[in-house]
N, C-alpha and C positions, 0 to 999 in steps of 0.2 A: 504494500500500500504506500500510496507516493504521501512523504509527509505533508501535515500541514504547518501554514505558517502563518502568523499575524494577518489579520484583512482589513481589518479597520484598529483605530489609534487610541490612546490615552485620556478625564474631565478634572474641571476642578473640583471638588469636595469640600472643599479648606481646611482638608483634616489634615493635608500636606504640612502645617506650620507647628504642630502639636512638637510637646517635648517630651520628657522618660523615655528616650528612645533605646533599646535592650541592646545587646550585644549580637549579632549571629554570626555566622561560619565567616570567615575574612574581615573584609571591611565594612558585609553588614551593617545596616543599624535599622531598625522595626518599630514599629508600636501596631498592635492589631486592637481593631475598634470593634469589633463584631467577632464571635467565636462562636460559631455554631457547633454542634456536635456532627459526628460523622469522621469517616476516614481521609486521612490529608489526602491531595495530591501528589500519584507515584509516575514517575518516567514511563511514557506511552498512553496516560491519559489525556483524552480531548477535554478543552476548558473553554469556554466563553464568559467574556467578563468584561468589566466598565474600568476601564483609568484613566489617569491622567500621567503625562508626564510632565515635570519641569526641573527648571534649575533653583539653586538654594534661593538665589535672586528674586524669586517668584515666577518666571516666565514662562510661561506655557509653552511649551515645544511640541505637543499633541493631545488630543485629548478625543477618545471615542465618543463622548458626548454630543460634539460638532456635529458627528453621522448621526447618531441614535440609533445605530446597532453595536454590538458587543462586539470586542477583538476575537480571534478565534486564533487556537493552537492547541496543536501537540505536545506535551511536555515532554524532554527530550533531557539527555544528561548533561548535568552542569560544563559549562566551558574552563568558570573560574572558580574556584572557591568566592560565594556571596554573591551571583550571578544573580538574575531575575528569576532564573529556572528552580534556582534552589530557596527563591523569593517564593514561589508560586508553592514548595513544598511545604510551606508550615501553611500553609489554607487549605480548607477543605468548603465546600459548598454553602453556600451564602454567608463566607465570611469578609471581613472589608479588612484593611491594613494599608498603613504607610511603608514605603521601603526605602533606606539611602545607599544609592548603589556608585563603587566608587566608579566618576565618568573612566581616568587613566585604564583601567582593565580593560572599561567595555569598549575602548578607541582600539588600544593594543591587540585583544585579543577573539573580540568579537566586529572588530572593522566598524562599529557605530561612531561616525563622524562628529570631530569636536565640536561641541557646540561654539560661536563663536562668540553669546555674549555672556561668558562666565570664567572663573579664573578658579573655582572653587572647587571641591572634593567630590563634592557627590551629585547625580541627580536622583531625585524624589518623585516616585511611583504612588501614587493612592491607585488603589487596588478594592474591585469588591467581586468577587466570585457568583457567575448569575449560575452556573452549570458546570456538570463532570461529570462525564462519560466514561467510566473506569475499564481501561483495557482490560486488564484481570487476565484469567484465561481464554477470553472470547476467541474465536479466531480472526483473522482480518476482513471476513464477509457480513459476517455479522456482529462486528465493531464498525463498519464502514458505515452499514445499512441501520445501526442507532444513531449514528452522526448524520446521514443522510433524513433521517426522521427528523430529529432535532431542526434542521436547515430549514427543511420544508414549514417547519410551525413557522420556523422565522418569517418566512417569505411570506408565508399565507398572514401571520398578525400584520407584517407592516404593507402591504396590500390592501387588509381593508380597512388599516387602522389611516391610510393617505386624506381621507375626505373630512376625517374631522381634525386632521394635524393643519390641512389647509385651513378651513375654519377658522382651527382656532388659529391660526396668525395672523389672519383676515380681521380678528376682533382683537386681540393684541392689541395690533399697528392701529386700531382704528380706522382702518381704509375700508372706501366705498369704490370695490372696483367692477368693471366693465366687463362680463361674464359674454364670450362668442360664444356661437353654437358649438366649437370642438372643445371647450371649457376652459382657454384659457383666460386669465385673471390681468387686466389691465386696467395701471392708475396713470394720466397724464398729471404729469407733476409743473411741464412747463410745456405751453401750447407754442407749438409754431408755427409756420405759414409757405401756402403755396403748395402744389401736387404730391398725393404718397405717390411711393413709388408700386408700379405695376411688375409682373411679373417678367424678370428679364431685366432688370433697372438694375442697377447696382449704389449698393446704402452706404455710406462710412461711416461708420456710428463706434465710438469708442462704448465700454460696457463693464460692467463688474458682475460676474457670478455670483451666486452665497447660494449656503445650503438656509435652510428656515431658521438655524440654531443663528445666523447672522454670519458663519464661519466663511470667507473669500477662500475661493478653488480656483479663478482667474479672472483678470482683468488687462484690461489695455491699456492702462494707467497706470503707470512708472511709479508714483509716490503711493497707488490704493496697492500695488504688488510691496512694495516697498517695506510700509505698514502694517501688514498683514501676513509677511511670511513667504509669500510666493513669487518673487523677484528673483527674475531668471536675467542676468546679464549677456545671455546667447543670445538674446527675443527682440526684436526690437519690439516696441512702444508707443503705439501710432493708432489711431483707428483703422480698426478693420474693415475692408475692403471687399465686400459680402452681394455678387447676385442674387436678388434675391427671386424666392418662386421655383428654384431650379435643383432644389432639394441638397443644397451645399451645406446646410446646416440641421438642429434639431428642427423640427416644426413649428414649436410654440416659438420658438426666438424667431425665425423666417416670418410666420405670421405676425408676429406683434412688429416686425418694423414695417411692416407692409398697412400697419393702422396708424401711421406717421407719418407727418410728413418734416419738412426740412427745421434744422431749429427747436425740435421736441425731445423731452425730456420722459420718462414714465418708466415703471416697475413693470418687470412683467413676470405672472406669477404663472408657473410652468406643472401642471400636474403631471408625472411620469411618464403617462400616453404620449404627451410632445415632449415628452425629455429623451430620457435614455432609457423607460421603459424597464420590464421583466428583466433585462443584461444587464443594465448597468452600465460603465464606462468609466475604466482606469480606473481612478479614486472615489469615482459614484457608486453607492448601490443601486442594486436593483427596488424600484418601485419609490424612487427618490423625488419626492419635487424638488424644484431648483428655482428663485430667484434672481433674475436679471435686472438693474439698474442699465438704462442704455442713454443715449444722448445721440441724435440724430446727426451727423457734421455735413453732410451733404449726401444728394441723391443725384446720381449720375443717369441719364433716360438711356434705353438702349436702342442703339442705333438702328432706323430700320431694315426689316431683312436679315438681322445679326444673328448668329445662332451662335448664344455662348454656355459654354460647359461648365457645370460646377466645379469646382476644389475638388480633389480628389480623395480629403479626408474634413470630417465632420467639422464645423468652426461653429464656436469658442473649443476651444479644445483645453482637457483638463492638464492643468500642470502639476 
């Protein structure tokens, strides 16, 4: 059976700041908040669970919250002495815990990349245990096929749990938005003027991603990538340059610039159906809505007789 490994990331809790932190195997240091009964986690158990990761600094460097699904992994045998794996072994099923893991081991010997805004010893794991799937003796078919179970509830809750997470951030935000017949969600924030663009046009519209949680996956703007984590200095940073109609992007984003016109500003709220859908894509899940902030910068008509090809691969694309 091919291992698994991490899928989605680390939240905050604010249990990460807590003190009496115990001793464990190496450079270790623990406080567990929740202790449930039951047997720990042993090497070749499946685990799904909520964390967060940061630095002593307080800075969030991942947090599986952002998605709202649980990480998922294999618990596999320690690398170092005090690793996360040997973290994941003093918890057993719905327990939660803080861990200070030292960063130098996990650069050195498990290749996790310095972080670059901290100088300090350790990074801080809050950890809560949602499930364990106990290899045991099972064999690998029917180890696989309780993990395959498991998955499936997943998909099936956050599928029909999508229509009232839209909802509710529809009443959150207080926004009164402009419902099409394919359901996507659009607020004009700043009206502009002059022709939308028709099918074949081509839009420049600079734009910001977010999942519901608020969390940015990409944007076209230098200082929103910047701020947020996801500034890729390979990319340039310019509005993109999008025919629209010609199926070069997700649906819901191609439609919503297609109810604008030049100069316009507006949210567009993306129910899965126009996202990325049942698959998902790269750092999305499956059955994801997705929030787009966009800003119209010009609509280019397209020339008559033209026959222009979409991009060969899906745009905004996740970073």
């Amino acid at each position: 059976m091919k291992k698994l490994v991490i899928v989605l990331g680390l939240a905050v809790t604010g249990l990460a700041g807590c003190s009496n932190f115990e001793k464990g195997e190496g450079d270790m240091l623990y406080k567990i908040h929740t202790d449930k009964s039951g047997e720990t986690i042993k090497e070749g158990d499946f685990v799904a669970f909520k964390a967060v990761e940061k630095t002593e600094g307080d800075s969030v460097l991942y947090s599986s919250y952002d998605y709202d699904r649980p990480s998922l992994l294999v618990k596999e045998k320690s690398v170092f002495k005090g690793d996360l794996f040997a973290a994941l072994g003093l918890l057993s099923e719905g327990d939660s815990a803080t861990f200070k893991i030292n960063i130098d081991s996990m650069v050195q010997k498990m290749g996790r990349p310095q972080p670059s805004d901290t100088t300090k010893k350790y990074l801080i794991y809050t950890i809560k245990i949602d499930k364990v799937i106990p290899k045991g003796k099972l064999t690998d078919s029917l180890f696989r096929g309780k993990i395959d179970a498991f998955l499936k509830a997943e998909m099936d809750q956050a599928k029909t749990g999508e229509v009232t997470k839209l909802k509710a951030y529809v009443s959150a935000k207080s926004l009164k938005p402009t419902v099409t017949a394919s359901g996507l969600n659009y607020v004009v924030t700043t009206q502009g003027s002059g022709p939308k663009a028709n099918p074949g046009d081509t839009v420049l519209v600079n734009y910001t991603g977010m999942f519901l949680s608020g969390k940015v996956f990409d944007s076209s703007l230098a200082d929103v990538a910047k701020k947020n984590g996801t500034f890729n200095p390979q990319r340039p940073y310019e509005p993109l340059k999008l025919p629209v109609g010609m199926n070069g992007s997700i649906a819901g984003f191609e439609e919503g610039l297609m109810l604008l016109p030049k100069g316009a500003k507006a949210t567009l709220i993306l129910p899965s159906s126009l996202a990325y859908g049942e698959q998902g894509n790269q750092g999305i899940p499956p059955f994801t809505p997705l929030i787009f902030e966009v800003d119209v910068v010009n609509i280019i008509p397209a020339k008559a007789g033209s026959v222009i090809a979409p991009p060969p691969a899906p745009v905004p694309a996740v970073k």
